[in-house]
C-alpha positions, 0 to 999 in steps of 0.5 A: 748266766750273767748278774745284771749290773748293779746300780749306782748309790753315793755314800758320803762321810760327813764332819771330816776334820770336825771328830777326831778319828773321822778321816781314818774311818773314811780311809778304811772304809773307802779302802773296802769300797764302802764309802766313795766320798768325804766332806770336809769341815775346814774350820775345825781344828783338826781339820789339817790333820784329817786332810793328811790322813786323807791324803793317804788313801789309796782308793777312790776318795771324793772330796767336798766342803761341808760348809759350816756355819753353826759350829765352832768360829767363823774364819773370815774377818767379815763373818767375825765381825758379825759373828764371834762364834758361829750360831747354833742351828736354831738361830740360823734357821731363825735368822733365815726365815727371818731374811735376816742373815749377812749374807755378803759376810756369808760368802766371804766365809765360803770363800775362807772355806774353800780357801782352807779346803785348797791349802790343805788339799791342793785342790778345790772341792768336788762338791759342796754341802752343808753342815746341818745341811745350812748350805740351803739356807735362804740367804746362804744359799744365793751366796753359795751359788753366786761363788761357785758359779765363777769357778772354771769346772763348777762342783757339785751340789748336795741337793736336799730337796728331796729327802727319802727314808723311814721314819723321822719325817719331821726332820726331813720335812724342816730338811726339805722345807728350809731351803731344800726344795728351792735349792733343787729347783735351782740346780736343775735350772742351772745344770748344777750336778747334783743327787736326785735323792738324799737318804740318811736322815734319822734320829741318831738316838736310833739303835737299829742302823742296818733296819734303817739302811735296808729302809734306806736301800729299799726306797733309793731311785736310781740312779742319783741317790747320795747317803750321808753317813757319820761313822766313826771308830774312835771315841769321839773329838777332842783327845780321842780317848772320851766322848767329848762333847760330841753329842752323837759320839755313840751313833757315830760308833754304830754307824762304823760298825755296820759299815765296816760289816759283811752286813753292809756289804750283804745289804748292798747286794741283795738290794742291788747296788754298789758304792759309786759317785753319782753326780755325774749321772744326776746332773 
């Protein structure tokens, strides 16, 4: 008797270039067909690097711009001039409810992320999110859409509108609330490709990642559901041989393991899913 086909979840490695050891993660796991995308912070000095690394991958690996706005310095000239260094999320989520955000210099900083994006990879970027998901943003948002909107083949979109899994529900609904559910409604009205679904989002202090994913796996509609995930096997950023000041250094380890398991791929199977991309079929 035939199995039925199963169905289609996206899971995408978040913070490329952003900690050492990412990228060779995401090669690894892409090789064993556990992870199908990357986004890719380009202001980060490692960045580079980790787009080598990527670039040797010889399994089906997405790519996107993890569009960052509260880590790190800014690379375009307008975005200095306001902003030094990059704000942290609570005063960009301030500034954004506030309608205070420079959102012109905003979107001659994701012009100089794109730009960076196709200078390390010789291409653009097949989708856009966010770093802490700012890519939602009021203010940022708009800016996000108008650039895109002028490219030949528009990418995709992670929406963050609605956002799916057990527990964390306050981070979900700040998720859901600062942005999230207008960017979804902007997507569906310009025939943006996005997920239907995010899943995810936890508190990182949570020791118990293959509960979560089963969670995860449980309430995942199909089609259309993306995962983001930041596994990583070194030990964090910076030399590679601490934790740094990679605050969720250990989850990231835990996050690598699982993935890496024949628990994941157990997990997968029983809830009836592989990893595969899905903006085509959520657009």
């Amino acid at each position: 008797m035939t199995a039925p086909p199963r169905r289609v979840i996206a899971v995408c490695v978040d913070d490329v270039g952003l900690v050492d050891g990412v990228a060779e993660t995401v090669v690894e796991l892409a090789a064993a067909e556990r992870v199908c995308a990357a986004s890719c912070v380009t202001t980060a000095p490692g960045w580079r690097r980790a787009a080598a690394v990527l670039a040797s991958s010889k399994a089906p690996l997405g790519l996107g711009l993890h569009f960052n706005l509260s880590e790190g310095a800014p690379l375009s000239a307008e975005l200095r001039a306001r902003w030094p260094v990059l704000p942290g999320l609570a005063r960009l989520l301030a500034a954004a409810a506030l309608r205070r955000l420079p959102s012109a210099a905003i979107g001659a900083e994701f012009a100089a992320q794109v730009e960076a994006f196709v200078a390390a990879t010789g291409r653009r970027p097949e989708f856009i999110d966010g770093h802490q998901h700012v890519h939602a943003l009021p203010g940022v948002r708009e800016a996000v859409l108008a650039a895109i909107a002028t490219w030949p083949a528009p990418p995709a979109v992670r929406n963050t509108g609605r956002v799916l899994g057990p527990g964390a529900d306050f981070k979900r609904g700040v998720i859901e609330a600062c942005g999230g559910r207008a960017l979804q409604r902007d997507l569906v009205e310009r025939g943006i490709a996005h997920n239907r679904a995010l899943l995810g989002a936890y508190e990182f202090a949570a020791t118990d990642y293959r509960r979560l994913m089963r969670s995860w796996l449980a309430e995942a509609p199909a089609p259309g559901s993306l995962l983001f995930c930041h596994p990583c096997r070194s030990r964090g950023s910076g030399s590679g041989d601490g934790d740094g000041d990679d605050a969720i250094a250990a989850a990231r380890r835990r996050e690598a393991a699982y993935f890496g398991s024949d628990a994941f791929a157990a997990d997968l199977g029983e809830a009836g899913f592989r990893v595969g991309d899905v903006w085509a079929r959520a657009g």
